[in-house]
VEXMARKOL-54160 format. One line per field, with one value per residue: residue in three letters; x, y, z of N, C-alpha, C, O, CB in turn; residue number from 1. Coordinates in steps of 0.02 Angstrom, whole numbers. Glycine has a CB too. Layout:
<atoms>
res = c(ala	...)
n.X = c(X	...)
n.Y = c(Y	...)
n.Z = c(Z	...)
ca.X = c(X	...)
ca.Y = c(Y	...)
ca.Z = c(Z	...)
c.X = c(X	...)
c.Y = c(Y	...)
c.Z = c(Z	...)
o.X = c(X	...)
o.Y = c(Y	...)
o.Z = c(Z	...)
cb.X = c(X	...)
cb.Y = c(Y	...)
cb.Z = c(Z	...)
n = c(NUM	...)
</atoms>
This chain:
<atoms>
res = c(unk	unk	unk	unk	unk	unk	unk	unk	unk	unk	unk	unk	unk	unk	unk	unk	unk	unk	unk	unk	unk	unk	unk	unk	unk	unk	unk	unk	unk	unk	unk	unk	unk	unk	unk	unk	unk	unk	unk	unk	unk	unk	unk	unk	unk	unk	unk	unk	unk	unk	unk	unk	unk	unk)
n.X = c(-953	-915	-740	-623	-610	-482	-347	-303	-133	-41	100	245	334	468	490	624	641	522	564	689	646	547	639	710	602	584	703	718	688	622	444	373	493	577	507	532	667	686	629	487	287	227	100	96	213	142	54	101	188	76	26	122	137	18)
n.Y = c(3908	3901	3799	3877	3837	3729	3724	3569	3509	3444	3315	3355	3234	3215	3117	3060	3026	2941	2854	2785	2714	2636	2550	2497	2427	2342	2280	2178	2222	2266	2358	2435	2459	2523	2641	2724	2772	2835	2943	2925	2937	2787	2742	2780	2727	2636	2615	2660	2554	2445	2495	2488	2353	2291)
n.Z = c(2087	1921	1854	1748	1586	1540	1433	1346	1326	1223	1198	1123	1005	921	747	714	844	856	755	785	912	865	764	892	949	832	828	941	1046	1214	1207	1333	1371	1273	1266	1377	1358	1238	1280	1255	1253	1293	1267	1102	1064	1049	970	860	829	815	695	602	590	528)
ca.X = c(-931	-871	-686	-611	-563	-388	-316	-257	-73	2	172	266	375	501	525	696	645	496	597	731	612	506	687	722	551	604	764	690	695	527	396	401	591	588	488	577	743	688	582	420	240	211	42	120	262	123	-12	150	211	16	18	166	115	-52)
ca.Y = c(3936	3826	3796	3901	3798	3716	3689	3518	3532	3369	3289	3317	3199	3186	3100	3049	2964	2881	2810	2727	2665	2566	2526	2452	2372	2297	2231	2144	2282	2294	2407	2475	2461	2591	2716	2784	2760	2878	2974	2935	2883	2707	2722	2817	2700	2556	2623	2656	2481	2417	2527	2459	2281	2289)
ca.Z = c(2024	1887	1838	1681	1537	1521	1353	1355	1290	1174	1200	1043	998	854	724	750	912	850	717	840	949	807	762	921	973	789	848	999	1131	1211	1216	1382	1396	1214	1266	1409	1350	1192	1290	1219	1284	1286	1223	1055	1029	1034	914	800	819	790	626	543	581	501)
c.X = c(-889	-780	-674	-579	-506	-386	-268	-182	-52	87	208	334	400	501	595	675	593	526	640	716	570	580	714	694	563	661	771	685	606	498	397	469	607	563	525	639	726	625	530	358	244	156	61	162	216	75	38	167	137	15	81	160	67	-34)
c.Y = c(3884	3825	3836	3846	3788	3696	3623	3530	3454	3388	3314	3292	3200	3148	3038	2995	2915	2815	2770	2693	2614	2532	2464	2380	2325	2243	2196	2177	2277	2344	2459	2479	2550	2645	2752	2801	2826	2930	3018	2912	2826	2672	2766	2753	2624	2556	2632	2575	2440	2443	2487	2389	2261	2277)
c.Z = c(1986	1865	1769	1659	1536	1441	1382	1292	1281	1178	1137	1048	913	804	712	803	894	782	764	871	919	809	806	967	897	815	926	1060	1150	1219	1262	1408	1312	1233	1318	1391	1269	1206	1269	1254	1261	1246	1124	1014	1006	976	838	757	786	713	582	554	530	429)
o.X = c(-849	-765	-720	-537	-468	-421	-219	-183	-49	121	192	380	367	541	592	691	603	511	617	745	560	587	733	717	550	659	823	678	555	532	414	489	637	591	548	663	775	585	518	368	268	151	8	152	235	60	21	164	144	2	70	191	80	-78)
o.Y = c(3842	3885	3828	3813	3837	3660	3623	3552	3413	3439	3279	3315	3190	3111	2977	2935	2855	2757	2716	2640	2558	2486	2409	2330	2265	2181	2192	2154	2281	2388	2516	2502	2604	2699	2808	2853	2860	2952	3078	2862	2815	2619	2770	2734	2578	2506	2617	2552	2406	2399	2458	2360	2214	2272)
o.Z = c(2006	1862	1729	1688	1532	1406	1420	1235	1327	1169	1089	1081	862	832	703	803	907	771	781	879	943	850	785	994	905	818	959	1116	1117	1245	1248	1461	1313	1220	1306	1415	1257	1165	1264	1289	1205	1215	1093	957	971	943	781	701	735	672	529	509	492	387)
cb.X = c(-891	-914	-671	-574	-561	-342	-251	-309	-15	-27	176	267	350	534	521	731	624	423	634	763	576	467	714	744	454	626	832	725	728	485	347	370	667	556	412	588	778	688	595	421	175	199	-45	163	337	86	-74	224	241	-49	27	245	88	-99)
cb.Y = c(4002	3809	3731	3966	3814	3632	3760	3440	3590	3368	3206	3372	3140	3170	3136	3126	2996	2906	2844	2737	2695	2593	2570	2482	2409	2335	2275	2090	2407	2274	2381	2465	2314	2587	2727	2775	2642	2842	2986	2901	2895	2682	2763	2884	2695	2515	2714	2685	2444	2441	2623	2481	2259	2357)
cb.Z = c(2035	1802	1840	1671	1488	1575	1295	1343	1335	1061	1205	971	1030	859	729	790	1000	841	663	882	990	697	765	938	991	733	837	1013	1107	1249	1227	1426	1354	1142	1279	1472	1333	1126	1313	1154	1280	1348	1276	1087	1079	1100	935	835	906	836	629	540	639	514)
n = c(1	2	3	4	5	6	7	8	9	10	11	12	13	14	15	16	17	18	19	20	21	22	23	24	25	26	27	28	29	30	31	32	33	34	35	36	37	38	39	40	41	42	43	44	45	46	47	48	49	50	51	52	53	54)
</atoms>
């Protein structure tokens, strides 16, 4: 018998935190040192950081 559907459920994240953490991967902090410290994914804070480069 097959498995019932899961709803995959999304992180949400702030605002607020993804602003500080661009902030501080701005002001030389790195990547994986920002996201936990503003507990955020890693892959989030990097597609952010890729977007405001561009």
């Amino acid at each position: 018998m097959s498995q019932p559907f899961k709803i995959k459920r999304y992180r949400r994240c702030t605002e607020e935190a993804l602003k500080d953490a661009l902030s501080g991967v701005g002001n030389g902090m790195a990547l994986c040192e920002a996201a936990p410290v503003f507990k955020l994914p890693r892959s989030t804070v990097l597609r952010y950081v890729e977007d405001t480069t561009q």
